[in-house]
Backbone as CSV, one residue per row, in Angstrom:
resi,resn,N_x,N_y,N_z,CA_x,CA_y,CA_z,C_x,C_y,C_z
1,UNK,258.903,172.051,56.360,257.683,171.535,55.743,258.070,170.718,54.510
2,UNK,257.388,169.484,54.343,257.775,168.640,53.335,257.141,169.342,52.145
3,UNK,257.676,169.166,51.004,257.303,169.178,49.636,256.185,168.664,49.392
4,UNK,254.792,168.928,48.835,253.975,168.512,48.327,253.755,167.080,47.656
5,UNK,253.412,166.031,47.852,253.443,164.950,47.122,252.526,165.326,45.489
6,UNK,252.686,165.929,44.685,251.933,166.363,43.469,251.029,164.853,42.712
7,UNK,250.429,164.803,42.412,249.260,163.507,41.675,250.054,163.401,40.520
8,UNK,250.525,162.497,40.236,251.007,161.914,38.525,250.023,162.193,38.047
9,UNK,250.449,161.991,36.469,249.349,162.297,35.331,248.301,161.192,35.875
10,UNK,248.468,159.459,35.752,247.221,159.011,35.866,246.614,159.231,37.102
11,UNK,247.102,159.594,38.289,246.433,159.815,39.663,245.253,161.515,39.102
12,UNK,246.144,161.919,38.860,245.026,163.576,38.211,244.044,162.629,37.034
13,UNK,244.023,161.983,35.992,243.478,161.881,35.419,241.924,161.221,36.235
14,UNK,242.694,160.158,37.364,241.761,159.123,38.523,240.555,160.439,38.756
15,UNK,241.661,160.856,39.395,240.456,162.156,40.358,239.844,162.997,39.568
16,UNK,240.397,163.323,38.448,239.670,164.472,37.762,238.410,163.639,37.190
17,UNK,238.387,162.473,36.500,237.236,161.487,35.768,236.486,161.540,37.256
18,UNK,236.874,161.129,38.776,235.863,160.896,39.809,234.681,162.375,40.130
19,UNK,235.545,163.305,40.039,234.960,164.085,39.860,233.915,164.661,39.080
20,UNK,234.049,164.900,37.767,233.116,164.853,36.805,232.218,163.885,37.052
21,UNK,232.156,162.698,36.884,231.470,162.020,36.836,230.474,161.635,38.367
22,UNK,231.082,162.383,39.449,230.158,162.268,40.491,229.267,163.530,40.003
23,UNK,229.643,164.377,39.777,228.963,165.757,39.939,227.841,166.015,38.835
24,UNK,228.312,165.289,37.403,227.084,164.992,36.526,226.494,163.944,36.607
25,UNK,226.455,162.684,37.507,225.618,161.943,37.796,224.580,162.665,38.722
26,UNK,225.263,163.060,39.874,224.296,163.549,40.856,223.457,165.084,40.443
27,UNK,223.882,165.670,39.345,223.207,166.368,38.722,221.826,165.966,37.896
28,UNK,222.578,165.007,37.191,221.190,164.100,36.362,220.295,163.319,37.134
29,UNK,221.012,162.756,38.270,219.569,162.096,38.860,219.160,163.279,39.679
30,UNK,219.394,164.621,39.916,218.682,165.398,40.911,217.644,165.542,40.236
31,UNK,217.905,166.547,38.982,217.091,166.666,37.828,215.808,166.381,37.306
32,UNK,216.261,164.205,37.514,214.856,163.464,37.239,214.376,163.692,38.684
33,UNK,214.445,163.878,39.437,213.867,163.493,40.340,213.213,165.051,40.868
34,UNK,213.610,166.146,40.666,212.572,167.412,40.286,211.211,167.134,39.732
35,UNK,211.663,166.585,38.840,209.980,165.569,37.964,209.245,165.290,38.862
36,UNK,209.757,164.905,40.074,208.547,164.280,40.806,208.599,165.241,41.954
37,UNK,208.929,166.308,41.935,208.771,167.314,43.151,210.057,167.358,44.318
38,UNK,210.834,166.671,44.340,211.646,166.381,45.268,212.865,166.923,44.884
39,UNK,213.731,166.752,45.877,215.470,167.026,45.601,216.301,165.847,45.659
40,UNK,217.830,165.956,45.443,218.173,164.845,45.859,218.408,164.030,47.153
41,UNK,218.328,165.687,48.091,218.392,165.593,49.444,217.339,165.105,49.858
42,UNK,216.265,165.397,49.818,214.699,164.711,49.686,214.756,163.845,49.633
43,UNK,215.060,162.857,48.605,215.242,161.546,48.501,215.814,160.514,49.167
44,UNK,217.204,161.145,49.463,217.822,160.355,50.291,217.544,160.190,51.692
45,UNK,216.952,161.270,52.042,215.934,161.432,53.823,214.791,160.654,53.695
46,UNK,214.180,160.640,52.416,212.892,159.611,52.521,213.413,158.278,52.686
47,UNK,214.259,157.627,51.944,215.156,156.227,51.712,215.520,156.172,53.003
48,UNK,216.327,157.023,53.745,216.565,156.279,55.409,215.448,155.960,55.963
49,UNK,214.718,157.372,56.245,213.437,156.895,57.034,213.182,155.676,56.696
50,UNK,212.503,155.248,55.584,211.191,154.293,55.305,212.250,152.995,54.928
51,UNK,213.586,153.441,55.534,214.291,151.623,55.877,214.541,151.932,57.585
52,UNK,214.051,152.578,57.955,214.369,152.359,59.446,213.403,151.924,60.250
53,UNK,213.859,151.165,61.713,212.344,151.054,62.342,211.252,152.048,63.092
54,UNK,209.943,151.730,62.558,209.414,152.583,62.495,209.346,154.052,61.944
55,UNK,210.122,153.508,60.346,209.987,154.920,59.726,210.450,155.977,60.565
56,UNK,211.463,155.789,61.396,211.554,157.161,61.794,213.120,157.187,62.459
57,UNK,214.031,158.477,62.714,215.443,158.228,62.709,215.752,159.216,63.645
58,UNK,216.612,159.066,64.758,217.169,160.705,65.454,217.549,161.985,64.811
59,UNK,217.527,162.899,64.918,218.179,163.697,63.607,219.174,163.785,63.794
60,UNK,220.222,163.511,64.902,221.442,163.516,65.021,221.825,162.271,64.437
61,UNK,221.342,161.353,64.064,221.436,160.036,63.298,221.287,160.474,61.807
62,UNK,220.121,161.134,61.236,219.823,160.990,59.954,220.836,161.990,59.611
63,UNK,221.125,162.997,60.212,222.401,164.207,59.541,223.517,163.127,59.349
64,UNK,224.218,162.464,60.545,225.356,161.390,60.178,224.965,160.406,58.467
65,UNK,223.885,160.084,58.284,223.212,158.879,57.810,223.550,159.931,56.111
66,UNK,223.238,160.937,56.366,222.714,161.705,54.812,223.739,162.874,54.540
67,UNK,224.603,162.558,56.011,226.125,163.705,55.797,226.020,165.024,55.166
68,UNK,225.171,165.394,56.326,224.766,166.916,56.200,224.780,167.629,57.588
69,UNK,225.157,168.850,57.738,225.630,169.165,59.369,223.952,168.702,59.787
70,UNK,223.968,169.153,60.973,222.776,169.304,62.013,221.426,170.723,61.500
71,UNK,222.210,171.717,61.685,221.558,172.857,60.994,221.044,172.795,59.800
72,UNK,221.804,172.250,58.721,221.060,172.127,57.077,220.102,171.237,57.025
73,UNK,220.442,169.977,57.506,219.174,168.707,58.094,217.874,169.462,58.382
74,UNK,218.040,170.063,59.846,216.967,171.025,60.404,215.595,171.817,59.211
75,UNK,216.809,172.608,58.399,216.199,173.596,57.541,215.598,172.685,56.159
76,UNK,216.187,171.576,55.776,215.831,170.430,55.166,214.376,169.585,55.301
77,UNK,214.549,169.831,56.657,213.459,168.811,57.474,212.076,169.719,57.649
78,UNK,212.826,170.607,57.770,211.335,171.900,57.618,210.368,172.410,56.663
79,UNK,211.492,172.064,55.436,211.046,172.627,53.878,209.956,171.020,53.786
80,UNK,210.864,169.866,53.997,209.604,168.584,53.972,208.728,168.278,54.660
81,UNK,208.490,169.220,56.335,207.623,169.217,57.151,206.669,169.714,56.077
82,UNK,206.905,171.046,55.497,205.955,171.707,55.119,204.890,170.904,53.975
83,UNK,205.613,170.130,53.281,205.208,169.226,51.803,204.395,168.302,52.723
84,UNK,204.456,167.963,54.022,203.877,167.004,54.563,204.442,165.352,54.367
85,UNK,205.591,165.610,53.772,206.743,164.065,53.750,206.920,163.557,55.131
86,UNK,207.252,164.320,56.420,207.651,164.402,57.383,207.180,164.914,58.789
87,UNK,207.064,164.033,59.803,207.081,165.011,60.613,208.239,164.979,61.736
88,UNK,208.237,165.705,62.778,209.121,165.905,63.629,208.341,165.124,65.258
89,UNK,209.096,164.805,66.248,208.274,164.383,67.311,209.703,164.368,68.490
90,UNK,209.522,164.636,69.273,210.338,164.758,70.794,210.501,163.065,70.957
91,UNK,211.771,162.714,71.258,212.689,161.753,72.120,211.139,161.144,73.016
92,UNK,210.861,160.949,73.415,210.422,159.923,75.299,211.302,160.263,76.200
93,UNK,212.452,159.412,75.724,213.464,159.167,76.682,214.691,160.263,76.940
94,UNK,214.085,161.435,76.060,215.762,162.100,75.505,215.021,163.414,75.420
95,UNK,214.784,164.509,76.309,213.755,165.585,75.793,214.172,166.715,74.838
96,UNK,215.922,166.200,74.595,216.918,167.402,74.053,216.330,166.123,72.825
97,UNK,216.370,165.301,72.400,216.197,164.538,71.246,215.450,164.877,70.591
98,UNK,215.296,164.907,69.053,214.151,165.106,68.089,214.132,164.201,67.212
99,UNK,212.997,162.939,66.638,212.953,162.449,65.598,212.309,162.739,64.321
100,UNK,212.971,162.398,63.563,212.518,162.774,62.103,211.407,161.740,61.721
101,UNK,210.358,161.076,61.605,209.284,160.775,60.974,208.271,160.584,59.851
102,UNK,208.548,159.604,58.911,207.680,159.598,57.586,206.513,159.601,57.643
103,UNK,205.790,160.956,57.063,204.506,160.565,57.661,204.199,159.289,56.141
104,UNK,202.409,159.155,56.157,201.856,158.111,55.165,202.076,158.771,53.767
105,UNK,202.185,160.132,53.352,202.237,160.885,52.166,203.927,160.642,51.981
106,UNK,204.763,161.087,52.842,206.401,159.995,52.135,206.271,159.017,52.230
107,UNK,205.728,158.564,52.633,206.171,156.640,52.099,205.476,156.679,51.069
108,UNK,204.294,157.110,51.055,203.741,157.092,49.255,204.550,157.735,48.193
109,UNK,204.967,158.924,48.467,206.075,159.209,47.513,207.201,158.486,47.569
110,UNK,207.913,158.077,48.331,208.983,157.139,48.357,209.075,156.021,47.311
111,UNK,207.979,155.456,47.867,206.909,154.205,46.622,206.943,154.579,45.106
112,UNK,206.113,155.719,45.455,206.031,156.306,43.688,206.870,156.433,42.920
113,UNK,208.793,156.921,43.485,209.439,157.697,43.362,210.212,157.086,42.927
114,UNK,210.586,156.093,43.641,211.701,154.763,43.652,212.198,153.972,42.342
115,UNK,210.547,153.738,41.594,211.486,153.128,40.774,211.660,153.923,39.254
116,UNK,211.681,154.996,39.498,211.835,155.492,38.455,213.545,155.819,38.569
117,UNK,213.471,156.570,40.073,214.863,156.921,40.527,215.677,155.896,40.291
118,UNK,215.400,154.434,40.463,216.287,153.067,40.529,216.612,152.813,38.854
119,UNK,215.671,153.295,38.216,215.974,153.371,36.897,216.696,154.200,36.127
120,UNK,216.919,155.717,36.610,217.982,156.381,36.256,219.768,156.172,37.327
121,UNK,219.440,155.560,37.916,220.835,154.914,38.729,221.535,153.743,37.635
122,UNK,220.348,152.810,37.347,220.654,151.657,36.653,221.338,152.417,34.990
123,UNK,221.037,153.579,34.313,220.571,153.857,32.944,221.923,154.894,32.945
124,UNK,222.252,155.261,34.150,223.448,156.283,34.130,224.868,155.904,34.642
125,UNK,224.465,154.521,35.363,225.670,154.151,36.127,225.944,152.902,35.591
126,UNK,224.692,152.435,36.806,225.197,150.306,36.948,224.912,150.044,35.439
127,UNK,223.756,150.197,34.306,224.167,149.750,33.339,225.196,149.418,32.628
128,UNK,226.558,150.821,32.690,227.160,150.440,32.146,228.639,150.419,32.160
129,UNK,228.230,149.497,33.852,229.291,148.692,33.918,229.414,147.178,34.315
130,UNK,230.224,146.602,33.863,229.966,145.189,33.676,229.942,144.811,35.456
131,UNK,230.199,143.379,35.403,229.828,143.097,36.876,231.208,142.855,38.173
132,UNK,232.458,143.111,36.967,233.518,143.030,37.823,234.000,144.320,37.679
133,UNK,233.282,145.300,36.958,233.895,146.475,37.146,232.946,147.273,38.263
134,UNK,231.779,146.793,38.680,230.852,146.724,39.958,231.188,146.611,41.181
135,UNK,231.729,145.247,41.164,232.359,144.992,42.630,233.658,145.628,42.632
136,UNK,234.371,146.531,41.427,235.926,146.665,41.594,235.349,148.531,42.381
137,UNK,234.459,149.044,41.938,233.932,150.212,42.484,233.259,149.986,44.124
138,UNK,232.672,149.140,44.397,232.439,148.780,45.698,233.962,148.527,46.518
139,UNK,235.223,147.817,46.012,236.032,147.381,46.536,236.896,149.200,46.691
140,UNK,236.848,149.971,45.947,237.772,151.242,45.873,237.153,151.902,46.415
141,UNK,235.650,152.027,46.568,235.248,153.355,47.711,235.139,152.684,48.742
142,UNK,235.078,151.406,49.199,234.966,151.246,50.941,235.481,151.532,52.135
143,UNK,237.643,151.551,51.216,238.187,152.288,52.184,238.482,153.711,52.481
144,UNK,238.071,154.334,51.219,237.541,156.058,51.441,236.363,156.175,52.444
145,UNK,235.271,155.738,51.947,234.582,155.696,52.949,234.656,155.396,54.295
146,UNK,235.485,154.226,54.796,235.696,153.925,56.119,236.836,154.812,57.003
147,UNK,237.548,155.338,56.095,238.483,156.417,56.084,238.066,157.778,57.080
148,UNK,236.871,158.115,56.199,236.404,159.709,55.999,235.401,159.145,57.137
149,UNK,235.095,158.009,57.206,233.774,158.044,58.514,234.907,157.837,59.823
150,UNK,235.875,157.362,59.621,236.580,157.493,60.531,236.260,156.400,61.738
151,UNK,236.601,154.798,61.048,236.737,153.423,61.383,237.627,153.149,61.499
């Protein structure tokens, strides 16, 4: 078995700052967004839906989409059935299929929600960073991302 490749100081310093700083961002915007009744998971299930067509997504799609197993989605989707964000509806074509569904009360919250949420993104993040240190963060997570999705 090979030896461990260990992180240099600035590689630990990389990951340790990515860290923190994902985990108290996504803390602070969960937070604001309690204010308005929701989670962060909430949020991000309303945002697919109400960009998809017809507001509405497979759930074997929206779990991929919001990278959450199948089961937590489910129990997710139930807690927002109940709020009335959502509903659920059978495939046509697919009778094992289930779609997830915005009803008219999430897209109104979605609406409501948005730009306040777009304003603590802008106030915690993109503010303050300039515009080549923007695209240099788009350019460093794409191939993690394409990585971990496995492209």
């Amino acid at each position: 078995m090979a030896d461990p490749r260990w992180l240099t100081a600035d590689e630990q310093r990389a990951w340790r700052a990515h860290l923190t700083a994902h985990r108290l961002l996504t803390h602070r915007l969960d937070r604001e967004l309690q204010e308005h009744g929701l989670s962060f998971n909430d949020y991000e299930i309303l945002v697919n839906l109400s960009e998809s067509p017809d507001h509405r997504m497979r759930m074997s799609d929206l779990a991929d989409a919001t990278v959450q197993s199948r089961s937590r989605l489910s129990h997710q989707i139930s807690r927002m059935e109940q709020a009335g964000l959502v509903t659920r509806e059978l495939c046509e074509d697919d009778r094992r299929g289930t779609f997830a569904v915005l009803t008219p009360l999430g897209y109104h919250t979605i609406e409501r929600v948005a730009p306040d949420h777009v304003a603590g993104v802008r106030a915690h993040f993109i503010d303050l960073l300039n515009p080549e240190q923007i695209r240099k963060v788009e350019e460093i997570y794409t191939p993690v991302v394409t990585h971990l999705q496995g492209r």
